[in-house]
C-alpha positions in Angstrom: -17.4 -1.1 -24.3 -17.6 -4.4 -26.3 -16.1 -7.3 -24.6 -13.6 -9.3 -26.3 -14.4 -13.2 -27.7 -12.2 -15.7 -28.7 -12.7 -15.0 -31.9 -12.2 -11.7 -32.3 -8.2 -10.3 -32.2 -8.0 -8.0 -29.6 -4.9 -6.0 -32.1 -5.9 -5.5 -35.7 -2.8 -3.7 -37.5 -3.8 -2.9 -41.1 -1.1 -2.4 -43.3 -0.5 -1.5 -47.1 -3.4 1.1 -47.1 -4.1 4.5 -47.4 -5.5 6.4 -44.2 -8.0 9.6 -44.5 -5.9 12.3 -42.9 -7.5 15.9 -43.2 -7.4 16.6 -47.0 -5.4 14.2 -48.0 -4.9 10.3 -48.4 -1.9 9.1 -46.5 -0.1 5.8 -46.7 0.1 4.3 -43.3 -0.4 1.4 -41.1 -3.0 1.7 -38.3 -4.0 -0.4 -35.1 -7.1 -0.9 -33.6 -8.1 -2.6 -29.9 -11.5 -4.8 -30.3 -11.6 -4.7 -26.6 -11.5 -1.1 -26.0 -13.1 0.1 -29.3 -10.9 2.0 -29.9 -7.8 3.1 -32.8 -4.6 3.2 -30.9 -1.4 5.0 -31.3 0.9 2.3 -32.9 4.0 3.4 -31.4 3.0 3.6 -28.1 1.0 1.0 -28.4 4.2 -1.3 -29.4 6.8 0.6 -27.5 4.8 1.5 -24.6 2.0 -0.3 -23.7 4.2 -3.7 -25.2 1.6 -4.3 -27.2 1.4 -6.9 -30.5 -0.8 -7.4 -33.3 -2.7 -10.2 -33.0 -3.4 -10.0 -36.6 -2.2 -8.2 -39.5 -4.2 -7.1 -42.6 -2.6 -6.2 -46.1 -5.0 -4.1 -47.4 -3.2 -4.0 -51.0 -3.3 -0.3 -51.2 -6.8 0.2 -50.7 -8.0 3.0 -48.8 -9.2 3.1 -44.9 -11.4 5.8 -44.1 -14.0 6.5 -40.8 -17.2 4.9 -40.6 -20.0 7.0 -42.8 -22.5 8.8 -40.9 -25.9 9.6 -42.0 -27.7 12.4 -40.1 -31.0 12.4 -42.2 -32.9 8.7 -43.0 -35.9 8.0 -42.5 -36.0 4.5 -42.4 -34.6 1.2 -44.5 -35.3 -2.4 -45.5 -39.0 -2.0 -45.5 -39.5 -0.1 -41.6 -40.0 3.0 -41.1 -39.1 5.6 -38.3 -42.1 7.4 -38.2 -44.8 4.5 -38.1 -45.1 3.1 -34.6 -45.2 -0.7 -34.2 -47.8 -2.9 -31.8 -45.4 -3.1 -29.4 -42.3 -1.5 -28.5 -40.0 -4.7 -28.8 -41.8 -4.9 -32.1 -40.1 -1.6 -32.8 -37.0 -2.3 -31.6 -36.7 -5.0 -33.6 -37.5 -3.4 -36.7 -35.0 -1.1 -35.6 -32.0 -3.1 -35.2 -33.0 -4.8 -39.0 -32.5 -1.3 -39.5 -29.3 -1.0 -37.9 -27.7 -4.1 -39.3 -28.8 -3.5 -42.9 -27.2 0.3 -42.9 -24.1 -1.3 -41.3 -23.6 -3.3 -44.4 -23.6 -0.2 -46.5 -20.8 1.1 -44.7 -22.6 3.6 -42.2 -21.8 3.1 -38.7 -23.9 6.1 -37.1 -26.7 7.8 -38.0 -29.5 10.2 -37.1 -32.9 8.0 -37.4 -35.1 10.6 -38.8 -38.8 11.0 -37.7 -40.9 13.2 -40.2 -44.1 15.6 -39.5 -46.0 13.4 -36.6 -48.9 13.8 -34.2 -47.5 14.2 -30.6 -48.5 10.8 -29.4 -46.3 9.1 -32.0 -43.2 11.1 -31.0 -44.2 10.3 -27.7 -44.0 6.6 -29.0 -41.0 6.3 -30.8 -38.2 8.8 -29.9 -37.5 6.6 -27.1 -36.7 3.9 -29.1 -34.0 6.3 -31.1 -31.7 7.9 -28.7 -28.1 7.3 -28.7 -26.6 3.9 -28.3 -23.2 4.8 -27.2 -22.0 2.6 -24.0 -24.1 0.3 -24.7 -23.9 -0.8 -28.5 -22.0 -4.1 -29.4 -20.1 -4.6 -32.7 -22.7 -6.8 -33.8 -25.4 -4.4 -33.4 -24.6 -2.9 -36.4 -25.1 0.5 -37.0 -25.0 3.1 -34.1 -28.0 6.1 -33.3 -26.2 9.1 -32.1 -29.7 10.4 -31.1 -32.8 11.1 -33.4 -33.8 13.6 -36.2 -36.9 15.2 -35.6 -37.7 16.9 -39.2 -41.1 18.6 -38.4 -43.8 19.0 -37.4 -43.1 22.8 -37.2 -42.7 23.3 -41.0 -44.0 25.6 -43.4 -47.6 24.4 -45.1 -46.0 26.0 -48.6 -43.2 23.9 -48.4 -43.5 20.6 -46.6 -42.7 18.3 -49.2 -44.7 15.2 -48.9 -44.8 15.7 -44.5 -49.1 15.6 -44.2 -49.8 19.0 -43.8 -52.9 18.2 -41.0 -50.2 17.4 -38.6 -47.9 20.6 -38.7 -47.8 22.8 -36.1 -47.1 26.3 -35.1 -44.7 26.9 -31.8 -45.3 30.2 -29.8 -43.4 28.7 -26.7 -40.9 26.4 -25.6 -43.8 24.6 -23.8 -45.5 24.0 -27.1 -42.2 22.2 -28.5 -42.2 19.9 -25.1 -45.7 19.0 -25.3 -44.9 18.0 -29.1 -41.8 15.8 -28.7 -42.2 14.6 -25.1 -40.0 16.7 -22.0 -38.4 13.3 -21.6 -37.4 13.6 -25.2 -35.3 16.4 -24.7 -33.1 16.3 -21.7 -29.8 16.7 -21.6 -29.7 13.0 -22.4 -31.1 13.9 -25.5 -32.9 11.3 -27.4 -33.3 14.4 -29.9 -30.1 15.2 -31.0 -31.3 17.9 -34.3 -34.5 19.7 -35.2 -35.4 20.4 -38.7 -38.3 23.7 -38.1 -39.0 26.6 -40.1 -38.0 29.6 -38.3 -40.5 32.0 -39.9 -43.2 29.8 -38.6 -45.2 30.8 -35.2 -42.5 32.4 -32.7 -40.5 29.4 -33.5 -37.8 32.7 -33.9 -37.4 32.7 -30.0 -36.9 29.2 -29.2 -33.7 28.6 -31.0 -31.6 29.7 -28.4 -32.9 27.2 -25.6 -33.2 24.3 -28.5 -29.6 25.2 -28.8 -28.7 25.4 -25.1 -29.9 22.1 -24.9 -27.3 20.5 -27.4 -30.0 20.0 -30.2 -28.7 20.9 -33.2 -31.4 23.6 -35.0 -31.5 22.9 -38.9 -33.8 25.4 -41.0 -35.4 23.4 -43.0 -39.1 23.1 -45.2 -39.2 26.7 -45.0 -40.1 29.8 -46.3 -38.0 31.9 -44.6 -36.5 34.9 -46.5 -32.5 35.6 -46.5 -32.9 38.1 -43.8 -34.9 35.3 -41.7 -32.3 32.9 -41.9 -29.7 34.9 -41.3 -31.3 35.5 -38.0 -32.0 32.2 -37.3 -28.2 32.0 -37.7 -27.8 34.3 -34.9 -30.3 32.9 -32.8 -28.1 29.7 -32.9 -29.5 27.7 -36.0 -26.0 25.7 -37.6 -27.5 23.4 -40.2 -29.6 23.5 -43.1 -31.5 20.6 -43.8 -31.6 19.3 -47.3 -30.4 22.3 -49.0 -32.2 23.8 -52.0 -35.2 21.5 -51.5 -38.4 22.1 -49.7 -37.4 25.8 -49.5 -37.5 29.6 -51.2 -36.0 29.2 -54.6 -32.5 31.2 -54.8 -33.8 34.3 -56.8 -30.8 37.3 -56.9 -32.7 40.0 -55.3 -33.4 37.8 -52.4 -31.0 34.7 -52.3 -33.1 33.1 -49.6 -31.9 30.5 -47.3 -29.2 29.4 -49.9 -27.8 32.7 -49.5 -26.3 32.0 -45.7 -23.8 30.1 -47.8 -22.4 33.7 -48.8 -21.8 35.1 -45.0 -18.7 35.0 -43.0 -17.1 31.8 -42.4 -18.0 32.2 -38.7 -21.8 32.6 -39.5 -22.1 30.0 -42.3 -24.0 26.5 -41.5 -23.4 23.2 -42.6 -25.7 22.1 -44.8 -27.5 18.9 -46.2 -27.1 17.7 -50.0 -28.6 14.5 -51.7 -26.5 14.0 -54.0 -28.6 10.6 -55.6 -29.0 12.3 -59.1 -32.3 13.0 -58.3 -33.2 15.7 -55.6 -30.4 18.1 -57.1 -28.7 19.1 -60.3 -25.1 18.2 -60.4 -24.5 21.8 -61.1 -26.2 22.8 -58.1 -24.2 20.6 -55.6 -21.3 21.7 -57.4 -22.1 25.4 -57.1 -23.2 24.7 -53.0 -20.0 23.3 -52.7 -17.5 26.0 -54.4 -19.4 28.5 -52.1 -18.5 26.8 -48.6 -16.8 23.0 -49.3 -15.9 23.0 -45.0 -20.0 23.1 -44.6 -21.4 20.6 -46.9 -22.5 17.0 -45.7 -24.1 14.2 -48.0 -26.8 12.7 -47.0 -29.1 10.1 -48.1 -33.0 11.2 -46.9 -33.3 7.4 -47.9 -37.0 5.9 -47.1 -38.1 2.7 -45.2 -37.8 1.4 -49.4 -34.6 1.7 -49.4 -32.9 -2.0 -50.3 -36.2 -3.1 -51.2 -37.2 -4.1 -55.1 -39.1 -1.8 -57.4 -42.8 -1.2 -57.2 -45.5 0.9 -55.7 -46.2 0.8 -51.6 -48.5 1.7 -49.2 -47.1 5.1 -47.3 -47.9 6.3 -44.1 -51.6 8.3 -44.8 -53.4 6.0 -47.4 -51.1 7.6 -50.6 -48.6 5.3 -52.5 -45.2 6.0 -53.4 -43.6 4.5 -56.6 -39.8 3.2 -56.8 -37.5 3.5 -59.4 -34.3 2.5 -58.8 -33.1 4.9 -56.1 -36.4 7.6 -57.3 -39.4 7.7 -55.2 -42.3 9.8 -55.8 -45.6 10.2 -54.7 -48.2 7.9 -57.2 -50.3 9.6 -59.6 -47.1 12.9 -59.7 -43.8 13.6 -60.1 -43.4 14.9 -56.7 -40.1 13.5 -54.8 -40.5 11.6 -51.9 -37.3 10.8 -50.6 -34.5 8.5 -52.0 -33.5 5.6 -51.7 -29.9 5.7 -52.6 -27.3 4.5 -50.3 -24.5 7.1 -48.6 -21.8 5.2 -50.6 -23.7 6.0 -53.6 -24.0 9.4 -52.7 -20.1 10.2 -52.0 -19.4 8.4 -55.6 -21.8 11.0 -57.2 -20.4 14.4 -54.9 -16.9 13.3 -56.2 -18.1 12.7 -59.7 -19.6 16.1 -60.1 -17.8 18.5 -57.5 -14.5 17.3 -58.6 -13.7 17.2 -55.4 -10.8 14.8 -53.6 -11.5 11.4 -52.5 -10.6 12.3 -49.0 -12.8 15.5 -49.5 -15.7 13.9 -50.3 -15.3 11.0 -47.7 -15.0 13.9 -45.0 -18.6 15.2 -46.4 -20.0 11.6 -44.3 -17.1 11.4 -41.9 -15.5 14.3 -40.3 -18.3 17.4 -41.2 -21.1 15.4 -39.6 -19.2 14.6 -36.5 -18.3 18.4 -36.5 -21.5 19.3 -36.4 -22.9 16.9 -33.9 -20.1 17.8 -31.4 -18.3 14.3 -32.0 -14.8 15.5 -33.3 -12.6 13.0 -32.1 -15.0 10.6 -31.4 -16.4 9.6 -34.5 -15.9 10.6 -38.3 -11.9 10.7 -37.6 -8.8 8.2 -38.0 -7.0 9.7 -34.8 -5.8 7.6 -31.6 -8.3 7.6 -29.2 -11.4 7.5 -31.5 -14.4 4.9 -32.1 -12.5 2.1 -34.4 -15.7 2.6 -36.9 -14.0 2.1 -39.7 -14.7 1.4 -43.6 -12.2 -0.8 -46.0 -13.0 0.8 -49.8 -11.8 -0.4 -52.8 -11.9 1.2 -56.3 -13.0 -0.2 -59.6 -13.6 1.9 -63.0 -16.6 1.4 -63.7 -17.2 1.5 -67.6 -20.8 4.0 -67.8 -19.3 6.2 -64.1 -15.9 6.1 -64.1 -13.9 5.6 -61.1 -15.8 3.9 -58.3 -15.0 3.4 -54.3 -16.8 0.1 -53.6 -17.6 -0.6 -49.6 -15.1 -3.9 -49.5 -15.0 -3.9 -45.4 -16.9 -2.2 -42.1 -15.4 -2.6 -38.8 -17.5 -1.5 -35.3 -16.1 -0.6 -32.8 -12.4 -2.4 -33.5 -14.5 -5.5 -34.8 -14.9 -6.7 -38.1 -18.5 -7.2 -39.0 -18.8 -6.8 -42.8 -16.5 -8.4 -45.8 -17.8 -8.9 -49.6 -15.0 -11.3 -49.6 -16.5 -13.5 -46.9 -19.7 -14.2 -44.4 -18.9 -12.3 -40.8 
């Protein structure tokens, strides 16, 4: 747990706000304890526990809502998951740039996402990437909750821009060790999810013990036919990674992987959308969303160019990708390579085009990612006895977008470590 400083106030009590409760936005004052981390129960914090406010915020009505959380990015601020450094400290320290860049953005915990690699740079990396928890300080920034390995054990028809000599087939569980690194996926999981296609190799068989593990199994740059993926669903698969890209097109006599969106509420997955104006049709997100609004989680796929100006860089295997504005693709096509937009970004477009609630689309990087990952309670929630990772937004109307939440505050771990008002 962070340890308390002189000049942090152990008792924050925010006042004049509105809280994210479930569906809806409630007005409400809430407490947090920078020592234990932690959002209290006011009135037994008060009547109970004696305690005070050391300080007291008026938030003048704007709205407090869980720290984002971003299960797919590949990197930010000019590093990259997926590229090893000279050294590890080198790493880490491109890592916690990383960590304190994102934090600033109003995302708190993430999934640092390594794409289709050679063994040795898994190997390299992944422990790097594991979960922070116990050991992070407010300071730190932004929080792994263990890493995304998307790949190597894609389909060839559909990996995207993932280099296509490195993909792999599993026809064991041994064959996803090797790949990863045993170490890699113990039940201290550095791993926390697995994008894989589960049409490719026996890669069918190996959900189950993926699962057991607590890795969560997306189906992902895949081929895989409805009937596939509904099995995958059995065989304990519960996300889908970035849905409606790098996968079977949704054709009526075979609705393909989109199609698990139709199955009983107990069998349906969560699912990935990018919702940067890019990736997806507005339509599309909207349509994802009608069909199973508890499943859907924004996310940003954002690339080590993300927060850095316009212009054409060097990528990982001697091609080039071009940036425009939050667009990235591959130079010389119009193929997409990632994004570049920011999570914040992402909730202002889902709410713009799904016409969904501001709460609801908040819970789509707050309380559905922490579902999935197994965090309820933890993180992604407002609720006494969860991680004080918290968000201050603010709304303006924006003349071209309309209404617009704006990331005015970001509190870690019951400390204040971002305000556009003031340096922190």
């Amino acid at each position: 747990m962070p340890g308390k400083t002189t000049s942090t106030p152990r008792i924050t009590k925010f006042t004049n706000c509105r809280l994210v409760r479930g569906s809806s936005l409630v007005e409400q004052d809430l407490w947090i304890d920078s020592l234990t981390g932690k959002i209290l129960k006011d009135q037994e914090a008060f009547y109970e526990l004696h305690l005070s406010p050391d300080e007291i915020i008026d938030l003048g009505g704007r709205i407090v809502a869980p720290g984002m959380i971003d299960v797919q990015l590949n990197g930010a601020h000019g590093f990259d998951f997926s590229v090893p450094c000279d050294t590890k400290e080198e790493y880490d320290e491109g890592l916690r740039m990383v960590n304190r860049g994102l934090a600033r953005t109003g995302v708190t915990s993430y999934l640092p996402t390594v794409v289709s690699s050679t063994p040795e740079v898994y190997w390299k990396v992944l422990p790097s990437l594991g979960p922070t928890a116990g050991r992070h300080q407010p300071q730190d920034g932004a929080e792994s909750l263990g890493a995304h390995a998307e790949g190597p054990f894609i389909s060839p028809g559909r990996n995207g821009i993932h280099k296509t000599e490195v993909l792999r087939a599993a026809q064991t569980f041994q064959d996803l060790l090797h790949c990863y690194g045993a170490d890699n996926m113990t039940s201290a999981n550095p791993i926390k999810m697995i994008t894989a296609a589960p049409e490719v190799g026996d890669m069918m068989s190996q959900i189950p013990e993926i699962a057991k593990r607590d890795i969560v199994y997306a189906i992902g740059h895949s081929d895989a036919t409805y009937e596939q993926a509904v099995q995958a669903t059995h065989q304990g698969a519960r996300m889908i990674t970035h849905l409606f890209n790098a996968m079977r097109p949704f054709y009526h006599r075979n609705p393909g992987i989109f199609g698990l969106l139709g199955q009983s509420e107990r069998r349906r997955p969560f699912y990935g959308v990018i919702a940067d104006g890019i990736h997806l049709h507005p339509t599309s997100i909207k349509i994802a969303y009608n069909a199973h609004p508890e499943g859907l989680i924004l996310v940003t796929d954002a690339m080590r160019l993300c927060g850095l100006p316009d212009g054409t860089y060097e990528w990982t295997n001697g091609e080039r990708i071009v940036k425009t504005g939050a667009r990235l693709t591959l130079e010389g096509s119009d193929k997409i390579a990632g994004s570049s937009a920011t999570l914040i970004e992402c909730v202002n477009n889902f709410r713009r085009w799904s016409g969904s609630s501001t709460a609801a689309a908040i819970n789509a990087v707050t309380a559905t990612p922490a579902r999935l990952l197994g965090l309820q309670g933890v993180k992604g929630s407002l609720d006494s006895g969860a991680d004080a990772d918290l968000v201050v937004l603010g709304e303006t109307d924006d003349p071209f977008s309309g209404p617009t939440l704006t990331v005015d505050q970001v509190w870690k771990l019951g400390t204040k470590i971002h305000d556009t008002d003031k340096a922190v």
